[in-house]
KOLTORVO-373103 format. One line per 5 residues: number of its first residue (from 1); for each residue z, x, y of N, C-alpha, C. Coordinates in nm, 4 decimals, decimal comma. Example, Ala and Ser with C-alpha at 12.3 -4.5 7.8 and 13.67 -1.06 7.14 Angstrom:
2
1> 0,7800:1,3190:-0,5690:0,7800:1,2300:-0,4500:0,7800:1,3200:-0,3300  0,7080:1,2850:-0,2250:0,7140:1,3670:-0,1060:0,7870:1,2900:0,0030
REM end
This chain:
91
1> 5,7340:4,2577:7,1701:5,6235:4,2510:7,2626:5,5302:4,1376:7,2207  5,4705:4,0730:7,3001:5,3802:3,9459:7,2952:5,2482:4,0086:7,2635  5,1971:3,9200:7,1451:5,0663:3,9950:7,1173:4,9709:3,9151:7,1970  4,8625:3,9790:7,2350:4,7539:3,9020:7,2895:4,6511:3,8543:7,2175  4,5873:3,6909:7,2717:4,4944:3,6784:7,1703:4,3711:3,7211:7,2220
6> 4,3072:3,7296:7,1510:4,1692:3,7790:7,1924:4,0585:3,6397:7,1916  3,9820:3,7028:7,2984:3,9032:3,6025:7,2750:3,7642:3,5164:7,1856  3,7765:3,4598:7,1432:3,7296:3,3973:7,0850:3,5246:3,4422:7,1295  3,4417:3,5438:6,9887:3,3304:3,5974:7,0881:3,2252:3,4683:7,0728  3,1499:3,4467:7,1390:3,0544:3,3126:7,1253:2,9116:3,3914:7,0029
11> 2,9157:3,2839:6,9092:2,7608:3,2806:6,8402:2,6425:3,3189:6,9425  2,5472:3,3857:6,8901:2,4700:3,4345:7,0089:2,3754:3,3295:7,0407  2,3947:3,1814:6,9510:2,3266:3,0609:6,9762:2,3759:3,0181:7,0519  2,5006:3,0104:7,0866:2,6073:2,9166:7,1493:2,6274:2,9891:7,3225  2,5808:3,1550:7,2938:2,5794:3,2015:7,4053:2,4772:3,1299:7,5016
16> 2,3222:3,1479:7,4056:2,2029:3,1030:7,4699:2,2093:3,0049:7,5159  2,3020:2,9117:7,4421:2,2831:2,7506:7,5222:2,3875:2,7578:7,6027  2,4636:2,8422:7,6246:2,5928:2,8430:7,7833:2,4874:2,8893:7,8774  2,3901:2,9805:7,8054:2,3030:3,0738:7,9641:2,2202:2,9488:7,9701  2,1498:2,8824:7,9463:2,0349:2,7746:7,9577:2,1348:2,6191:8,0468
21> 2,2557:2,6316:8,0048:2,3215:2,5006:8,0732:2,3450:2,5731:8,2334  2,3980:2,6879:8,1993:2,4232:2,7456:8,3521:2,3391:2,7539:8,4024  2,2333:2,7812:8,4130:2,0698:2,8312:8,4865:2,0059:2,6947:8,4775  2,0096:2,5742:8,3868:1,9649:2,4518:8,4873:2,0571:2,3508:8,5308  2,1627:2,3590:8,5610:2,2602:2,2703:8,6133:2,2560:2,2797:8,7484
26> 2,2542:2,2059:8,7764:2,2439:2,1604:8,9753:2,3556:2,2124:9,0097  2,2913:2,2923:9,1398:2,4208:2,2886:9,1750:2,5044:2,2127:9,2637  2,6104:2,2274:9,3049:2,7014:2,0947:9,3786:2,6806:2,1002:9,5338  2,5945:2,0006:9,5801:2,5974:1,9866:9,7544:2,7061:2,0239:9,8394  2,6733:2,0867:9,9454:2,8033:2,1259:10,0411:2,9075:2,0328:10,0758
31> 2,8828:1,8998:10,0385:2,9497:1,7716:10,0880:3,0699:1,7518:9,9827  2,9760:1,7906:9,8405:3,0777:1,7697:9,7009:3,2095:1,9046:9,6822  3,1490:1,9930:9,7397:3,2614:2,0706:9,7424:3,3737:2,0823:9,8411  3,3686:2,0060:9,9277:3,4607:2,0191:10,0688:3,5450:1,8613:10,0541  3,5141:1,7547:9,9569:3,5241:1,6427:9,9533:3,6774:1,6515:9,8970
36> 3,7928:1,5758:9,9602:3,9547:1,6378:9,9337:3,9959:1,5545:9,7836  4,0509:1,5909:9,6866:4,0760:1,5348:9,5739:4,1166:1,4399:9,6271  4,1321:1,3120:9,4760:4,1827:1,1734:9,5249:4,3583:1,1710:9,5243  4,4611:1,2619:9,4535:4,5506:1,2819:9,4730:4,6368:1,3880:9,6045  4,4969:1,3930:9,6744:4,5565:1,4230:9,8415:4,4966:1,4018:9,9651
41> 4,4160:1,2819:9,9230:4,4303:1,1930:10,0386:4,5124:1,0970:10,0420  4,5254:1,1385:10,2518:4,6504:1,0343:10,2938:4,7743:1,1656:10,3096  4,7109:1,2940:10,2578:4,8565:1,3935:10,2951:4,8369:1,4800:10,4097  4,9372:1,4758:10,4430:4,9426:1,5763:10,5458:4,9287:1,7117:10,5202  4,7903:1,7734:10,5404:4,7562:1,9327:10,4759:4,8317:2,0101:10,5897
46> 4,8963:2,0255:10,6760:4,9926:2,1167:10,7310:5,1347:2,0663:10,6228  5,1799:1,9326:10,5939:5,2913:1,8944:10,5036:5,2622:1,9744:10,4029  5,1326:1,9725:10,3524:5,0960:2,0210:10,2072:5,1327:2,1892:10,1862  5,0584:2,2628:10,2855:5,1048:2,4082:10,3326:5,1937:2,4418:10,3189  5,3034:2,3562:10,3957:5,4728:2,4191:10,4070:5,5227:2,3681:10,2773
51> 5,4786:2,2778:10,1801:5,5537:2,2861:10,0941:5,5090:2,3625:9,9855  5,4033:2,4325:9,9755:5,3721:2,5467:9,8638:5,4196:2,6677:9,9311  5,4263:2,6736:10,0826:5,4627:2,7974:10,1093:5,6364:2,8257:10,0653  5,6955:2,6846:10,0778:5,8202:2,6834:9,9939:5,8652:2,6755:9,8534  5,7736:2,6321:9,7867:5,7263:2,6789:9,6437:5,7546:2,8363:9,6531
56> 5,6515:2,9013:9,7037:5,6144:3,0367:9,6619:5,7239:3,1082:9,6926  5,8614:3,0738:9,7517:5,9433:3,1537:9,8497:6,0835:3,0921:9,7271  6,0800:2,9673:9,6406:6,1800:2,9388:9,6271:6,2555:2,9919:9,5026  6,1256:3,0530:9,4071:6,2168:3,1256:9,2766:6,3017:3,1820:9,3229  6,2383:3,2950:9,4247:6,2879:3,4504:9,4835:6,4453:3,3812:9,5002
61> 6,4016:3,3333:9,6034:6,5281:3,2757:9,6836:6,6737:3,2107:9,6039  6,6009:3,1544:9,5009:6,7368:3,0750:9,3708:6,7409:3,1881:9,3448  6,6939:3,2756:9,2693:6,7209:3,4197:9,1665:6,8312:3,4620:9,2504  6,7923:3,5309:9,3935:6,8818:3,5883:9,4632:7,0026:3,5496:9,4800  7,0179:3,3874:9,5060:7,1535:3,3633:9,5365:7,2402:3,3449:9,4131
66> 7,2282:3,3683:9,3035:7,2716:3,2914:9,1280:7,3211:3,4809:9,1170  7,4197:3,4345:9,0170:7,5019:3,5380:8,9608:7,4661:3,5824:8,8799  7,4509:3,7471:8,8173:7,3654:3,7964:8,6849:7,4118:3,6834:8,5592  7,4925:3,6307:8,5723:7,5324:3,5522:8,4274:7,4289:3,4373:8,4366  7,4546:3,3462:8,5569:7,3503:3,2334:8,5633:7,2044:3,2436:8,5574
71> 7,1389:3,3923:8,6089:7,0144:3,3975:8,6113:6,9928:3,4600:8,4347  7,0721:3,4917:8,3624:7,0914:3,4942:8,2139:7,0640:3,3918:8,1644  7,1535:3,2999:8,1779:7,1421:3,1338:8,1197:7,0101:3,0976:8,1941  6,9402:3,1544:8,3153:6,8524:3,0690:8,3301:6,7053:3,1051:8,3046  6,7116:3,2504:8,2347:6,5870:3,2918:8,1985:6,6105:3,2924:8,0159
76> 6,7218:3,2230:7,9476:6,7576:3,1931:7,8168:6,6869:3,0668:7,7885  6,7224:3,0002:7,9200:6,6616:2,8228:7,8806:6,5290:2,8492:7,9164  6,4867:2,9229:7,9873:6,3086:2,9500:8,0281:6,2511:3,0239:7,8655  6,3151:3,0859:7,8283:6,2179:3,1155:7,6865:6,2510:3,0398:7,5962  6,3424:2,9482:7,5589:6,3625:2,8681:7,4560:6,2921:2,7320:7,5073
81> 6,2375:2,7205:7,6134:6,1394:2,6097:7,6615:6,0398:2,6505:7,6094  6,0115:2,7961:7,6150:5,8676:2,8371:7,5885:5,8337:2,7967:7,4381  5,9201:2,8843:7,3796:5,9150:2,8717:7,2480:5,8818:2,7504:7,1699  5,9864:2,6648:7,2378:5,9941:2,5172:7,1920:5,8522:2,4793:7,2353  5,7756:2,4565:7,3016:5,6434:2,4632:7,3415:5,5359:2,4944:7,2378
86> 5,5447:2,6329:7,2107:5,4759:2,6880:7,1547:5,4846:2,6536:6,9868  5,5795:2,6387:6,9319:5,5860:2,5402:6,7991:5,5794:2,4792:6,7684  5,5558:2,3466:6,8824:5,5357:2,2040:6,9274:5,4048:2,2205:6,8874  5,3037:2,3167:6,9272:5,1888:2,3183:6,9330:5,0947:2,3655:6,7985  5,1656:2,5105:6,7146:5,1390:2,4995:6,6365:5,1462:2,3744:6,5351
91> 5,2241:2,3179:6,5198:5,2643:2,2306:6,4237:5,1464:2,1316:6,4091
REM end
């Protein structure tokens, strides 16, 4: 079983100055929040839609059609990615 980490609790100095940055920081004009990132303008947001809605549809869909052996090999190479990841990082 995967242990969880816990989180990390803040100094009660470090708290005070998160509550003092949050309570005077401006907040963001209606213009700045509706404004489309710079890596999607120029896209087609109905293009954009159908292709996360095919994202979200396409694990299911590979899992289903793959044979218990292949979806074996393919959740073997998904944790030895992880892993490999995760030691990458300690190190």
């Amino acid at each position: 079983m995967q242990e969880r980490k816990k989180k990390k609790r803040l100094d009660i100095n470090e708290l005070a100055n998160q509550v003092v940055n949050d309570a005077t920081e401006p907040e963001p004009e209606e213009d700045e929040l509706e404004k489309p990132k710079p890596e999607d303008e120029g896209k087609n947001p109905a293009a954009v839609a159908l292709g996360r809605l095919g994202g979200l549809k396409g694990g299911k869909a590979r899992a289903k059609n793959m044979t218990p052996e292949e979806r074996s090999e393919a959740a073997r190479k998904a944790v030895k990615a992880r892993w490999d990841k995760k030691k990458k990082q300690d190190s």
